[in-house]
PQR file of N, CA, C, O and H, with PARSE charges and radii, in Angstrom:
ATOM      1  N   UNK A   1       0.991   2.489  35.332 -0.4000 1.5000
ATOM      2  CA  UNK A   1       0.657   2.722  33.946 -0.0000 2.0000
ATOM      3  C   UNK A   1       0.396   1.384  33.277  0.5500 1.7000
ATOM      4  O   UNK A   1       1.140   0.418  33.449 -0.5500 1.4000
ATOM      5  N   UNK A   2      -0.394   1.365  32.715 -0.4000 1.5000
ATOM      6  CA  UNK A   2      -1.625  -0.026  31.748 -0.0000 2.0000
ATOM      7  C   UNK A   2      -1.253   0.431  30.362  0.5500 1.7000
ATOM      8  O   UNK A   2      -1.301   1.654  30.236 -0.5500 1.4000
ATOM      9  H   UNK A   2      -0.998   2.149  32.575  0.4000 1.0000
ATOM     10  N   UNK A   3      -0.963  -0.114  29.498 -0.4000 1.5000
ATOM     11  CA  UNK A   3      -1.491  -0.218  28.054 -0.0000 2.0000
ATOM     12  C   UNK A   3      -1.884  -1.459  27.745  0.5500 1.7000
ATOM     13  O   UNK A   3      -1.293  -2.532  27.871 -0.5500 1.4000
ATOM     14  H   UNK A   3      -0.923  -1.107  29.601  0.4000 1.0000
ATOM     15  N   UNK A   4      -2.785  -1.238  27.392 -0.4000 1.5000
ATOM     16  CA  UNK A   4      -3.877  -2.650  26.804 -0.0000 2.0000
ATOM     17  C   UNK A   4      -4.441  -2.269  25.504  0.5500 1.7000
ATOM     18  O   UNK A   4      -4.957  -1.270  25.005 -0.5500 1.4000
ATOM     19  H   UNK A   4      -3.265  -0.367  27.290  0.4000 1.0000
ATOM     20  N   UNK A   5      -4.092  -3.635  25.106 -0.4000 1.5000
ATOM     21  CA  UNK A   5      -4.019  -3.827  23.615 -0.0000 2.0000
ATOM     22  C   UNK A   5      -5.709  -3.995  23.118  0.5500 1.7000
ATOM     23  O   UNK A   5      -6.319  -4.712  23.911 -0.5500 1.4000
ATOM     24  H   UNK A   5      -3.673  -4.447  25.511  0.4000 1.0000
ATOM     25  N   UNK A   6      -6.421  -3.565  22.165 -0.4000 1.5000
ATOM     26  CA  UNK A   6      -7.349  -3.669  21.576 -0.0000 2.0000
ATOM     27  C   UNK A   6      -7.444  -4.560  20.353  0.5500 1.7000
ATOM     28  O   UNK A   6      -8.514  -4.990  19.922 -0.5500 1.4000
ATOM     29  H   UNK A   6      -5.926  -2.983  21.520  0.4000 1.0000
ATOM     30  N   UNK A   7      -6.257  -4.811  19.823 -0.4000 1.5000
ATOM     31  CA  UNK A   7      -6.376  -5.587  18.247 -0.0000 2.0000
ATOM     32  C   UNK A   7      -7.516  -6.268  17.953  0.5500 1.7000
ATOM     33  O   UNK A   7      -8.027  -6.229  16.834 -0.5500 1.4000
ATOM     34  H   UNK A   7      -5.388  -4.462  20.173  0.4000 1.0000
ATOM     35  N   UNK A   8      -8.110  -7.104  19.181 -0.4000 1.5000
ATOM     36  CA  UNK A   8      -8.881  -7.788  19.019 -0.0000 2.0000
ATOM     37  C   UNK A   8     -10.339  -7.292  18.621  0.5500 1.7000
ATOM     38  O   UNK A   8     -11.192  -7.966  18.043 -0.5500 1.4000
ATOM     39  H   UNK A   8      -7.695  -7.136  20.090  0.4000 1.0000
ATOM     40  N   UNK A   9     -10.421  -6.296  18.943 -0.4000 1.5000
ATOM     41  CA  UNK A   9     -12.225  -5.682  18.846 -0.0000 2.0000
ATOM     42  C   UNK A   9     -11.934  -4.760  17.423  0.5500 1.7000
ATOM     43  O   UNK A   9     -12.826  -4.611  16.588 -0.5500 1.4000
ATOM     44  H   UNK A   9      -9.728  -5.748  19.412  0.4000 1.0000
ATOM     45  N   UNK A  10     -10.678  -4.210  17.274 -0.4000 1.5000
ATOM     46  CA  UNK A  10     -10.915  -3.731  15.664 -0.0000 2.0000
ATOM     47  C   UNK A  10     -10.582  -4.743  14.636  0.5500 1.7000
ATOM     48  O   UNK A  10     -10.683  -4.251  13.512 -0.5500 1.4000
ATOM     49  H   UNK A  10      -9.953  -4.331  17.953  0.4000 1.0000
ATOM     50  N   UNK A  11     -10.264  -5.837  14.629 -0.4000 1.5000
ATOM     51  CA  UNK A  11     -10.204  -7.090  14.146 -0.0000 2.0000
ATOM     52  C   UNK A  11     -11.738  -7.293  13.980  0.5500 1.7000
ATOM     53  O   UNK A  11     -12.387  -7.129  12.947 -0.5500 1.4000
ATOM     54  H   UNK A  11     -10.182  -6.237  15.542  0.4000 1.0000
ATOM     55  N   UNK A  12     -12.081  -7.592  14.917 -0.4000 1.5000
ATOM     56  CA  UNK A  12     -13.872  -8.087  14.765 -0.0000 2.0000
ATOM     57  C   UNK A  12     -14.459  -7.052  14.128  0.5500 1.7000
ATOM     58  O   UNK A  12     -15.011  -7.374  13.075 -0.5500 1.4000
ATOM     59  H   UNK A  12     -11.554  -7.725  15.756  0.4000 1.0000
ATOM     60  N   UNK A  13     -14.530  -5.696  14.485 -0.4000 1.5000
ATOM     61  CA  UNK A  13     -14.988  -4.562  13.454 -0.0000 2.0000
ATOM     62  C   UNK A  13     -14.928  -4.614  12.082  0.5500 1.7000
ATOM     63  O   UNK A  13     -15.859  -4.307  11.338 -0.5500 1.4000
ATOM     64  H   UNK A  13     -14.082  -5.435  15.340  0.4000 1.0000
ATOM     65  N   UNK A  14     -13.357  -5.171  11.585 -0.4000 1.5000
ATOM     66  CA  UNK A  14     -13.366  -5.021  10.558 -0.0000 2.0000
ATOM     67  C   UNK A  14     -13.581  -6.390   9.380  0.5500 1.7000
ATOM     68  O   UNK A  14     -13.607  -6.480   8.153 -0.5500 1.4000
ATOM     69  H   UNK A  14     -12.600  -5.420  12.189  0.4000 1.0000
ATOM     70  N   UNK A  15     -13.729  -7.489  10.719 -0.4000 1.5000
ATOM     71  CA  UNK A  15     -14.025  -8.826  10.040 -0.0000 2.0000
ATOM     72  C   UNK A  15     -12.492  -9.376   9.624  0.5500 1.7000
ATOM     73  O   UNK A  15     -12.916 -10.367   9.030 -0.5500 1.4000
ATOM     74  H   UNK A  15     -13.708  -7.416  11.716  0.4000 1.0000
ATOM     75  N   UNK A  16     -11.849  -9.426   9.561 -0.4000 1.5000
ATOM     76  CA  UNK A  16     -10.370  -9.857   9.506 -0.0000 2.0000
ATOM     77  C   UNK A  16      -9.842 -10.808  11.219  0.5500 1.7000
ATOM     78  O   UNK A  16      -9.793 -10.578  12.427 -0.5500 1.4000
ATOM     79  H   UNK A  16     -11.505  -8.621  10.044  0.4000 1.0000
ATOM     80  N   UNK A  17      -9.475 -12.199   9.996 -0.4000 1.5000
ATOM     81  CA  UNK A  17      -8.926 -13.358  10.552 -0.0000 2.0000
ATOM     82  C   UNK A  17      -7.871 -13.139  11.227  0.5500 1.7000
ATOM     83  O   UNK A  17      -7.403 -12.003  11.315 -0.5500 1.4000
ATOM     84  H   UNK A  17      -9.515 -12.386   9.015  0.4000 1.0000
ATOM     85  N   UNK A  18      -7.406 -14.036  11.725 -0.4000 1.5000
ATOM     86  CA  UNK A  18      -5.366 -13.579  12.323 -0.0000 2.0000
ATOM     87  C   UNK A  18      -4.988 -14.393  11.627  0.5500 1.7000
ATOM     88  O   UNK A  18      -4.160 -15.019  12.288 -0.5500 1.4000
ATOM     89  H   UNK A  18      -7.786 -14.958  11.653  0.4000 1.0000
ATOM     90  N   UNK A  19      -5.074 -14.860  10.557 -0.4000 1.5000
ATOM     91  CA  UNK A  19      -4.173 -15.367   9.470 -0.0000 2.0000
ATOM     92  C   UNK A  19      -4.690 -14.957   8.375  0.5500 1.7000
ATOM     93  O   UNK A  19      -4.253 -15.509   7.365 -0.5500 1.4000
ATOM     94  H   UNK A  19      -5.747 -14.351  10.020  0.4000 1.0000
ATOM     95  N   UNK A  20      -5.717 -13.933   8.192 -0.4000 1.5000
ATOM     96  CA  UNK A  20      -5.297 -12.983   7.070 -0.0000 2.0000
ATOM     97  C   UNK A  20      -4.849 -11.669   7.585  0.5500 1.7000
ATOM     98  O   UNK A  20      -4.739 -10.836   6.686 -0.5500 1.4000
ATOM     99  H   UNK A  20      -6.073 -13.484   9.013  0.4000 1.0000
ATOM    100  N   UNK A  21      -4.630 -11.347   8.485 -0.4000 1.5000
ATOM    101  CA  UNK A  21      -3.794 -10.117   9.223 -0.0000 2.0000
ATOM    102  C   UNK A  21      -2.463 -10.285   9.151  0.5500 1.7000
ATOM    103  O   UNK A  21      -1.650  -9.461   8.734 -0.5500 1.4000
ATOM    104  H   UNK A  21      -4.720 -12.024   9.215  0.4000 1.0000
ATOM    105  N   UNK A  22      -2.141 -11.930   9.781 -0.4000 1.5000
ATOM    106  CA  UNK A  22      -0.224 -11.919   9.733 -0.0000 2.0000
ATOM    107  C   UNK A  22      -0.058 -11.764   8.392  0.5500 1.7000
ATOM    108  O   UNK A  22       0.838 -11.052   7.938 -0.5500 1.4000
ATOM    109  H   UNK A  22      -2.802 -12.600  10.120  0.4000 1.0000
ATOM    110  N   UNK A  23      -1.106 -12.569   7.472 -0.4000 1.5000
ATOM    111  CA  UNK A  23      -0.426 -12.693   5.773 -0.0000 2.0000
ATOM    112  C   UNK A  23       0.046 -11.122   5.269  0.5500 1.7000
ATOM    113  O   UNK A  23       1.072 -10.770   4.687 -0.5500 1.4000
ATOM    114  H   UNK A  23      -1.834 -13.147   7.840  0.4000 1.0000
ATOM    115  N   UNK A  24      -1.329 -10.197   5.817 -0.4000 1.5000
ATOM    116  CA  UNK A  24      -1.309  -8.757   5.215 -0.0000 2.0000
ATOM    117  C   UNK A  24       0.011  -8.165   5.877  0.5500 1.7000
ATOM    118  O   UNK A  24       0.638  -7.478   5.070 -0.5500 1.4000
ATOM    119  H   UNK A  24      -2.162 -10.483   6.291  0.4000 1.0000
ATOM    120  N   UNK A  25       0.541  -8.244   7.015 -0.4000 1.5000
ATOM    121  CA  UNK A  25       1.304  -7.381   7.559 -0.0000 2.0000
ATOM    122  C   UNK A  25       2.771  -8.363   7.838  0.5500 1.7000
ATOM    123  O   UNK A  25       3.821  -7.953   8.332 -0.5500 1.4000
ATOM    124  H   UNK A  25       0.032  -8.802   7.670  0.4000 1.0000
ATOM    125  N   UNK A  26       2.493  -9.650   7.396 -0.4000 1.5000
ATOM    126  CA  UNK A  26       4.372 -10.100   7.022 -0.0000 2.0000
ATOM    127  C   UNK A  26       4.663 -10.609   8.335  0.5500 1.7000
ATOM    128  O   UNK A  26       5.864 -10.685   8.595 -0.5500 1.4000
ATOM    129  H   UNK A  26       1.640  -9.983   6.995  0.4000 1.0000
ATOM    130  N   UNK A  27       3.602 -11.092   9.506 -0.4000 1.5000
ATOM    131  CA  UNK A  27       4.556 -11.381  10.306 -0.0000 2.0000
ATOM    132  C   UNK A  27       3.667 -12.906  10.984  0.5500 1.7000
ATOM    133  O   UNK A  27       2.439 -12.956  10.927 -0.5500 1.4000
ATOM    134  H   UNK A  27       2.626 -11.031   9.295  0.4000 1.0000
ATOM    135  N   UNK A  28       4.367 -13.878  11.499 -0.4000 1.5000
ATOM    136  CA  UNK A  28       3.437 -15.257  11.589 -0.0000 2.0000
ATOM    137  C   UNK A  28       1.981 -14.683  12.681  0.5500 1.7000
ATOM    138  O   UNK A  28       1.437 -13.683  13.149 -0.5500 1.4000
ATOM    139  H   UNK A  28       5.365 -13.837  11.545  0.4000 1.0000
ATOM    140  N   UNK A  29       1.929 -15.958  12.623 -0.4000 1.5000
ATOM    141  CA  UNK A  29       0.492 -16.157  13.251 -0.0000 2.0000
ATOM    142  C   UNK A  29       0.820 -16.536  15.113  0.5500 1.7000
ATOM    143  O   UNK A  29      -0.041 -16.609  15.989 -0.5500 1.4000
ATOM    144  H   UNK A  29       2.371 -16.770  12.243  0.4000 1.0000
ATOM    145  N   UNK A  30       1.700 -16.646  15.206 -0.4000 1.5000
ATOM    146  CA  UNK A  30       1.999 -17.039  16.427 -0.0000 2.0000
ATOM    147  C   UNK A  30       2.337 -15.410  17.116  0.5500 1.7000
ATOM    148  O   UNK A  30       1.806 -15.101  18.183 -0.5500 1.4000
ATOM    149  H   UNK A  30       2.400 -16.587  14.494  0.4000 1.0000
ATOM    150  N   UNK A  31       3.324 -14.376  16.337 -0.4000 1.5000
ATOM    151  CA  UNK A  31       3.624 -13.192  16.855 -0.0000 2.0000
ATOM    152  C   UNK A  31       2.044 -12.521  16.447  0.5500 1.7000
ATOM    153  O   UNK A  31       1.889 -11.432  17.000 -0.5500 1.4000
ATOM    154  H   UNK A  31       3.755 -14.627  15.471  0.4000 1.0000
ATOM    155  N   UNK A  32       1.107 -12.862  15.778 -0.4000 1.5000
ATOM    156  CA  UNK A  32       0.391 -11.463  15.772 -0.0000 2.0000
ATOM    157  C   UNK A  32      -0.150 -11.910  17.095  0.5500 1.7000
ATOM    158  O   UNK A  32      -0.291 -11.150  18.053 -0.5500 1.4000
ATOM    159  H   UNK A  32       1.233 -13.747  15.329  0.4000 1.0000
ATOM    160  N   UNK A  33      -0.482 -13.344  17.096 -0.4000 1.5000
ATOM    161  CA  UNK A  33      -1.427 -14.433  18.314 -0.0000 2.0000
ATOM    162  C   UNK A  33      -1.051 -13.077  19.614  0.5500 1.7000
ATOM    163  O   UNK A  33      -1.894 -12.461  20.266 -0.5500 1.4000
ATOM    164  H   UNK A  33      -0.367 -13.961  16.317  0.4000 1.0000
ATOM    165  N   UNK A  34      -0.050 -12.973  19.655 -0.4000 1.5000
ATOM    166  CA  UNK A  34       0.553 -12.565  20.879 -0.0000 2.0000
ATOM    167  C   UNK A  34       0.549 -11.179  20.984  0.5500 1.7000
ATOM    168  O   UNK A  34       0.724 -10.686  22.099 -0.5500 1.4000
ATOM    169  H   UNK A  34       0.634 -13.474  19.125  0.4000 1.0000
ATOM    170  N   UNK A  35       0.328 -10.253  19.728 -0.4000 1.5000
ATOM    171  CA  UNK A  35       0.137  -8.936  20.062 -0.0000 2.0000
ATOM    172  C   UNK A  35      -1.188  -8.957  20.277  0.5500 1.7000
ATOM    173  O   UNK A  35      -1.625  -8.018  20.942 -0.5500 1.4000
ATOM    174  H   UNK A  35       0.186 -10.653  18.823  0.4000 1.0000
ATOM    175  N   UNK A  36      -2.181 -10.013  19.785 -0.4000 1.5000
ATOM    176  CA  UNK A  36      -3.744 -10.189  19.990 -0.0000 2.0000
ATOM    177  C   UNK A  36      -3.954 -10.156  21.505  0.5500 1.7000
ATOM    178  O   UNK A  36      -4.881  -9.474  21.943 -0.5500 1.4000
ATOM    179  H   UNK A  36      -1.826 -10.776  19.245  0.4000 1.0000
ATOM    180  N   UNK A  37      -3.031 -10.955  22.478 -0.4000 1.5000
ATOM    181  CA  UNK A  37      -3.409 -11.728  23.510 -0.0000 2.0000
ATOM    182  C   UNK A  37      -3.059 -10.619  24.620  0.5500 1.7000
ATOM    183  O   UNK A  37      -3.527 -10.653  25.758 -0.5500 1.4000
ATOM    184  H   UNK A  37      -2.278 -11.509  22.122  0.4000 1.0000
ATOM    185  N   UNK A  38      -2.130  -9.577  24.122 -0.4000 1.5000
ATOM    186  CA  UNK A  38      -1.267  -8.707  24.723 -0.0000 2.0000
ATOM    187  C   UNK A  38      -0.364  -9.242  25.956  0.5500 1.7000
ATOM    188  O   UNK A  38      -0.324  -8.880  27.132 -0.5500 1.4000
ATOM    189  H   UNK A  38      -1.751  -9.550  23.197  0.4000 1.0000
ATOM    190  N   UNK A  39       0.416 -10.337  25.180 -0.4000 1.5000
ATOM    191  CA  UNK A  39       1.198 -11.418  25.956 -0.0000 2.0000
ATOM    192  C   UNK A  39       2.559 -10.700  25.318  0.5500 1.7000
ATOM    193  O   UNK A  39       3.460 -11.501  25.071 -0.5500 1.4000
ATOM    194  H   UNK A  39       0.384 -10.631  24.225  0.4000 1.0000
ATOM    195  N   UNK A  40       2.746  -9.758  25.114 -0.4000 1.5000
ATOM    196  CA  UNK A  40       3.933  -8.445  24.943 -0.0000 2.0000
ATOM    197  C   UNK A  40       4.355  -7.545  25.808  0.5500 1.7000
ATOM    198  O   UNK A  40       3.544  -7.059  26.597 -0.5500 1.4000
ATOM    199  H   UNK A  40       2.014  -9.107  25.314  0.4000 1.0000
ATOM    200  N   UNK A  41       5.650  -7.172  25.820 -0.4000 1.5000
ATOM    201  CA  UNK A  41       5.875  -5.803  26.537 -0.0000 2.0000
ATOM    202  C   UNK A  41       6.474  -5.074  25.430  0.5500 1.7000
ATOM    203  O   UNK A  41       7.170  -4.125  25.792 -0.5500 1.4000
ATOM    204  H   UNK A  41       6.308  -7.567  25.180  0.4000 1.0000
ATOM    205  N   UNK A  42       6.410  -5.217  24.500 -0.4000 1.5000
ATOM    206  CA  UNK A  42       6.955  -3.974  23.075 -0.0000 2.0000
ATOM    207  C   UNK A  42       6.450  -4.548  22.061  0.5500 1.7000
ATOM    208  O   UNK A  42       6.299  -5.769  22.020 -0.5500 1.4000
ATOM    209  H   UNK A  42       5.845  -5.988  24.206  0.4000 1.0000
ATOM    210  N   UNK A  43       6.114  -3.735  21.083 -0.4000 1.5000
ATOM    211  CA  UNK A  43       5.647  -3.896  19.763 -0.0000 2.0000
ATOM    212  C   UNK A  43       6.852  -2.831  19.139  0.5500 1.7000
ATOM    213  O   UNK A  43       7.342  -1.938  19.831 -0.5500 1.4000
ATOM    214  H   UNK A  43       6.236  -2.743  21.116  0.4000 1.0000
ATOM    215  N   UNK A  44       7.213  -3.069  17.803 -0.4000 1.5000
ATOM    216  CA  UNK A  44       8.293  -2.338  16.798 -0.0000 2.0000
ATOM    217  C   UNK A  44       7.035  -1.542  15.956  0.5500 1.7000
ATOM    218  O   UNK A  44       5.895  -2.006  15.949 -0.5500 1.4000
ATOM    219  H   UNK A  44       6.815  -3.794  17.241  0.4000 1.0000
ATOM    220  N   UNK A  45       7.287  -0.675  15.469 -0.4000 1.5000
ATOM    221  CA  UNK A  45       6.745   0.708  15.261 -0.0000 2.0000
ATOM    222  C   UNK A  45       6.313   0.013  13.471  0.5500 1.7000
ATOM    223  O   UNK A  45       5.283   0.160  12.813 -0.5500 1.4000
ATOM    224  H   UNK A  45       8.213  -0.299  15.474  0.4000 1.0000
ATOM    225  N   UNK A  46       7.534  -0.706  13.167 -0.4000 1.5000
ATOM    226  CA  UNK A  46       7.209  -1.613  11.254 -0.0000 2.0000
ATOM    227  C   UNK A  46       5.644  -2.065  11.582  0.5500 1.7000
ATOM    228  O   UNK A  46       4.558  -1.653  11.174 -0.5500 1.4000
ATOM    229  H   UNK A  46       8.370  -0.825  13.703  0.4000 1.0000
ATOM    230  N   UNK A  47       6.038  -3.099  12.507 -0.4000 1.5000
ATOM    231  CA  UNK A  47       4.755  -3.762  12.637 -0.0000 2.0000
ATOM    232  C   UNK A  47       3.235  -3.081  12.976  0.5500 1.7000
ATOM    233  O   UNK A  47       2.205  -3.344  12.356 -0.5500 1.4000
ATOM    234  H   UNK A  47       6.920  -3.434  12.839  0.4000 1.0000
ATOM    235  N   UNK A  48       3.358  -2.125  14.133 -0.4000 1.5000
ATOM    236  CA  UNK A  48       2.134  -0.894  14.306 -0.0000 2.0000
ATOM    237  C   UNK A  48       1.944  -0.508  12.783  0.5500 1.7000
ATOM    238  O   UNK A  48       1.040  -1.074  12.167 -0.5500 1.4000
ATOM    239  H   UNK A  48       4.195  -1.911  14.636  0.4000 1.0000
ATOM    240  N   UNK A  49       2.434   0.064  12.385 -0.4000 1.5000
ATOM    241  CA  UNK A  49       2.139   0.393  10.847 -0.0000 2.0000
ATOM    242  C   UNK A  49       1.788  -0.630  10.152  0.5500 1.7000
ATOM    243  O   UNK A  49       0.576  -0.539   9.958 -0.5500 1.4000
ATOM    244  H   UNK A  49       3.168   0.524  12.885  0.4000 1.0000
ATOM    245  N   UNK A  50       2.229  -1.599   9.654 -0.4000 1.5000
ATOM    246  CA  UNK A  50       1.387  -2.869   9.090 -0.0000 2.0000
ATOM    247  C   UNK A  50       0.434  -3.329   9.669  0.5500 1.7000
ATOM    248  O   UNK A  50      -0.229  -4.174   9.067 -0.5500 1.4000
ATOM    249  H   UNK A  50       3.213  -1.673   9.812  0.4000 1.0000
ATOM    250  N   UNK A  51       0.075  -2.967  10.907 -0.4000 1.5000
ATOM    251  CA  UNK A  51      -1.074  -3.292  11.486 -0.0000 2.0000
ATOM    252  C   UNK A  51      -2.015  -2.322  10.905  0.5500 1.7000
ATOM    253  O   UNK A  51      -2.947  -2.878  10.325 -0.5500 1.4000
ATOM    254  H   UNK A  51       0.613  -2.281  11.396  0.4000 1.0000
ATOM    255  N   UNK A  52      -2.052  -0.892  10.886 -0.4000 1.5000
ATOM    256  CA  UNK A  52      -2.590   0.184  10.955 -0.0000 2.0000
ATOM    257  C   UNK A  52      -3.012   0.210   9.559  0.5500 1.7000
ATOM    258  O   UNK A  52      -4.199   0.410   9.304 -0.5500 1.4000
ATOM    259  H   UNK A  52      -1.295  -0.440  11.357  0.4000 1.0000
ATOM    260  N   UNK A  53      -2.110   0.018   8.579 -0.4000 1.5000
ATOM    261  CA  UNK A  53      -2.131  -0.174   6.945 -0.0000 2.0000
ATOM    262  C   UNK A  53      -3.130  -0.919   6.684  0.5500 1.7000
ATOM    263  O   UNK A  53      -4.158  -0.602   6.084 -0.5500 1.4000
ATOM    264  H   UNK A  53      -1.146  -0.145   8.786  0.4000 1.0000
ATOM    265  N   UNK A  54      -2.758  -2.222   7.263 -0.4000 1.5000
ATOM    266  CA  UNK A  54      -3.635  -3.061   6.739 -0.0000 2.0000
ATOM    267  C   UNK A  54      -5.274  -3.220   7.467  0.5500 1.7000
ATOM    268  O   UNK A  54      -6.037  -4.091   7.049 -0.5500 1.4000
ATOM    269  H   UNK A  54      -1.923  -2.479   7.750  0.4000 1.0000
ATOM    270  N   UNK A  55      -5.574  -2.519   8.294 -0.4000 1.5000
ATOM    271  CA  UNK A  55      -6.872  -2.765   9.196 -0.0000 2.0000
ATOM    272  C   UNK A  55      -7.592  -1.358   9.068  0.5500 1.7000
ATOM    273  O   UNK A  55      -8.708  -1.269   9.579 -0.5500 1.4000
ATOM    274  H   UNK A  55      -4.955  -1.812   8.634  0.4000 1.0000
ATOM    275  N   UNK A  56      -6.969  -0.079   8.330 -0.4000 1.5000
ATOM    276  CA  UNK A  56      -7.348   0.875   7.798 -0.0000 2.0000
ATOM    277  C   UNK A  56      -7.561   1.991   9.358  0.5500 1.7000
ATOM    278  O   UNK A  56      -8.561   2.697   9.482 -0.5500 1.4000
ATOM    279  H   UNK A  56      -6.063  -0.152   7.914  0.4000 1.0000
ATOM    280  N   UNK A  57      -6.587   1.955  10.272 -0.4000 1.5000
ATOM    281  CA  UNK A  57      -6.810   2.269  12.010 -0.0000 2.0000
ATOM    282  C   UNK A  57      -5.834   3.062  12.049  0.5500 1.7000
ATOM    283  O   UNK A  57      -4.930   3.003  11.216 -0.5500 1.4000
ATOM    284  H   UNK A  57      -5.775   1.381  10.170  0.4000 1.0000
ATOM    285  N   UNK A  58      -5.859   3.862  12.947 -0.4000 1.5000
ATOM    286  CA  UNK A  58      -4.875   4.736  14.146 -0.0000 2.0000
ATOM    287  C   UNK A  58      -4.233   3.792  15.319  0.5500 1.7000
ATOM    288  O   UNK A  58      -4.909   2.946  15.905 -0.5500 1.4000
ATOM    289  H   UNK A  58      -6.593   3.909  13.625  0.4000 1.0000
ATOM    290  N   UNK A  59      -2.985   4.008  15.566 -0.4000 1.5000
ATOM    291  CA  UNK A  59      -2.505   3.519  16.190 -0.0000 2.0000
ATOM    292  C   UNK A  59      -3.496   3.470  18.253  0.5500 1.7000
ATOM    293  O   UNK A  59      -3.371   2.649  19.161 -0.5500 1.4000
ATOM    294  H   UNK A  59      -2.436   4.695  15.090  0.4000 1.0000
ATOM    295  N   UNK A  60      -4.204   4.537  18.171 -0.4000 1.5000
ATOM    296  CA  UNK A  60      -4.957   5.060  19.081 -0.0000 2.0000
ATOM    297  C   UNK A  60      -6.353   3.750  19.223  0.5500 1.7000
ATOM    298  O   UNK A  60      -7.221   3.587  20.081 -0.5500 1.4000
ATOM    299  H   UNK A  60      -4.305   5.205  17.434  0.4000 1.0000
ATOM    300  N   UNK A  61      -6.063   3.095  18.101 -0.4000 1.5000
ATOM    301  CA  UNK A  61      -7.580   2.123  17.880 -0.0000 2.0000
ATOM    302  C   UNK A  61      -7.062   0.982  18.865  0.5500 1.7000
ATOM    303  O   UNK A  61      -7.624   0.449  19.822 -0.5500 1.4000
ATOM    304  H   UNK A  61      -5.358   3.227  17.405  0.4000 1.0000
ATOM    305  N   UNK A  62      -5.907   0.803  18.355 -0.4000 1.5000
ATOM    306  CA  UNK A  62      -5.317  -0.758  18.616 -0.0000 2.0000
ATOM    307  C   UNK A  62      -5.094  -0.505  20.135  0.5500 1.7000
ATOM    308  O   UNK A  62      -5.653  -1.315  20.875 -0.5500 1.4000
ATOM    309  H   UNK A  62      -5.451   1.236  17.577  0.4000 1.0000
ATOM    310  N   UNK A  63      -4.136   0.804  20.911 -0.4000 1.5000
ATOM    311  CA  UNK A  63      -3.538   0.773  21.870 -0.0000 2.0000
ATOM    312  C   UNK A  63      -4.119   1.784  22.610  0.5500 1.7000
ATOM    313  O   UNK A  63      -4.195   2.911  22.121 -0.5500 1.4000
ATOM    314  H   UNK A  63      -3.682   1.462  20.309  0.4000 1.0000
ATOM    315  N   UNK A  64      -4.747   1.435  24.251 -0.4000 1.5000
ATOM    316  CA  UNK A  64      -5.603   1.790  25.609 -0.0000 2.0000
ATOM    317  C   UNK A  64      -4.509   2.476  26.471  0.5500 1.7000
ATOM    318  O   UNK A  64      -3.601   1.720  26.816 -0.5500 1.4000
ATOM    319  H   UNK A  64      -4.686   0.519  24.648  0.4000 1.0000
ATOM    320  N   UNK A  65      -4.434   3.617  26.834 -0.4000 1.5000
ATOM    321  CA  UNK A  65      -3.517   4.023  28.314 -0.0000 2.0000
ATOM    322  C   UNK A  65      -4.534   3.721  29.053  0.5500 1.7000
ATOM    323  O   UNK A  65      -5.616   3.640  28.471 -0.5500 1.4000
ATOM    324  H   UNK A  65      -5.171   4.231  26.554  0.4000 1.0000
ATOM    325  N   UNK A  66      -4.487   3.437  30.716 -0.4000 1.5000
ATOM    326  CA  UNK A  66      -5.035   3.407  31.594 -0.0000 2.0000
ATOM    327  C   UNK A  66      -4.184   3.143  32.619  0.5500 1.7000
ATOM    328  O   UNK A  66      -3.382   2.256  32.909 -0.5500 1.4000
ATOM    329  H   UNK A  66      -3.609   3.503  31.189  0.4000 1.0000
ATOM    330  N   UNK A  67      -4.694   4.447  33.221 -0.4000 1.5000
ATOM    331  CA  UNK A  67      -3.781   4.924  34.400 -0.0000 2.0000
ATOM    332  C   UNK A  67      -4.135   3.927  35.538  0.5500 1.7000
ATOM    333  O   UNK A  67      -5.217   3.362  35.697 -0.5500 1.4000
ATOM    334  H   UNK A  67      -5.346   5.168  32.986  0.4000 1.0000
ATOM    335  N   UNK A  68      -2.888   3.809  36.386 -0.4000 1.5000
ATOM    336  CA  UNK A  68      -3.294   2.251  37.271 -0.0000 2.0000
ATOM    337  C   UNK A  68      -4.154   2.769  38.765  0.5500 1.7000
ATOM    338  O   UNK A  68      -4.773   2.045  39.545 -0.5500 1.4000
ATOM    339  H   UNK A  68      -2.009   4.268  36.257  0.4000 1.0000
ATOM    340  N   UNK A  69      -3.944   4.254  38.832 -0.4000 1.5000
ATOM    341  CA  UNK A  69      -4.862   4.717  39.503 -0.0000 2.0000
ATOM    342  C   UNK A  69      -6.426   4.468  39.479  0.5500 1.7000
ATOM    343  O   UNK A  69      -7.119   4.211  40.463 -0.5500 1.4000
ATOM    344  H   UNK A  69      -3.441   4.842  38.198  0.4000 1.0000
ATOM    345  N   UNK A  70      -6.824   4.585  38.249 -0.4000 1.5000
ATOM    346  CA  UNK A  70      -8.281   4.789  37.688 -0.0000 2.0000
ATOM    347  C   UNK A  70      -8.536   3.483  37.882  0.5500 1.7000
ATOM    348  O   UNK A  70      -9.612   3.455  38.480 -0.5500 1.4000
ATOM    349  H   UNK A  70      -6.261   4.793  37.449  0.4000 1.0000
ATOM    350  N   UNK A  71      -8.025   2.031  37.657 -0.4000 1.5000
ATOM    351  CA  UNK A  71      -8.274   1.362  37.154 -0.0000 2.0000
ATOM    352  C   UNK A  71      -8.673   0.188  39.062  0.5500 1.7000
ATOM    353  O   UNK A  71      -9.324  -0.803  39.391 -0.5500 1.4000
ATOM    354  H   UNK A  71      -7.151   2.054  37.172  0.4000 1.0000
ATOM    355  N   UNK A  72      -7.859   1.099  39.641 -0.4000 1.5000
ATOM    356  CA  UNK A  72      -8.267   0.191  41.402 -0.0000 2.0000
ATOM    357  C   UNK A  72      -9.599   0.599  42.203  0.5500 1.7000
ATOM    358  O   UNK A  72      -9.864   0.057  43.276 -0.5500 1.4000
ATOM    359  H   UNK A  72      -7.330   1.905  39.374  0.4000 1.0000
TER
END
């Protein structure tokens, strides 16, 4: 099982910096850096929502299942 992070392409969609994203959603530039990079194994559900709030998205935008089957 894969989850891969998208932040980055609805970021560009919506034209939003990563330092006007951490400002909007309260958290530095180094932790969003890292939900960007998907250099994570958990995200807190506050932050999905301040993500989601502020980028006007579904949690479904930001975050990919891909089964590790499909993917070999």
């Amino acid at each position: 099982m894969t989850i891969v992070l998208r932040l980055d392409r609805v970021m560009a969609d919506r034209k939003v910096s990563l330092n006007q994203l951490a400002k909007m959603v309260g958290i530095s530039n180094v932790n969003l850096s890292n939900i960007k990079t998907g250099k994570i194994c958990a995200i807190r559900f506050s932050t999905l929502n301040g993500i989601c709030r502020a980028l006007d998205c579904q949690p479904g935008d930001i975050l990919e299942y891909i089964d590790d089957d499909e993917s070999e």
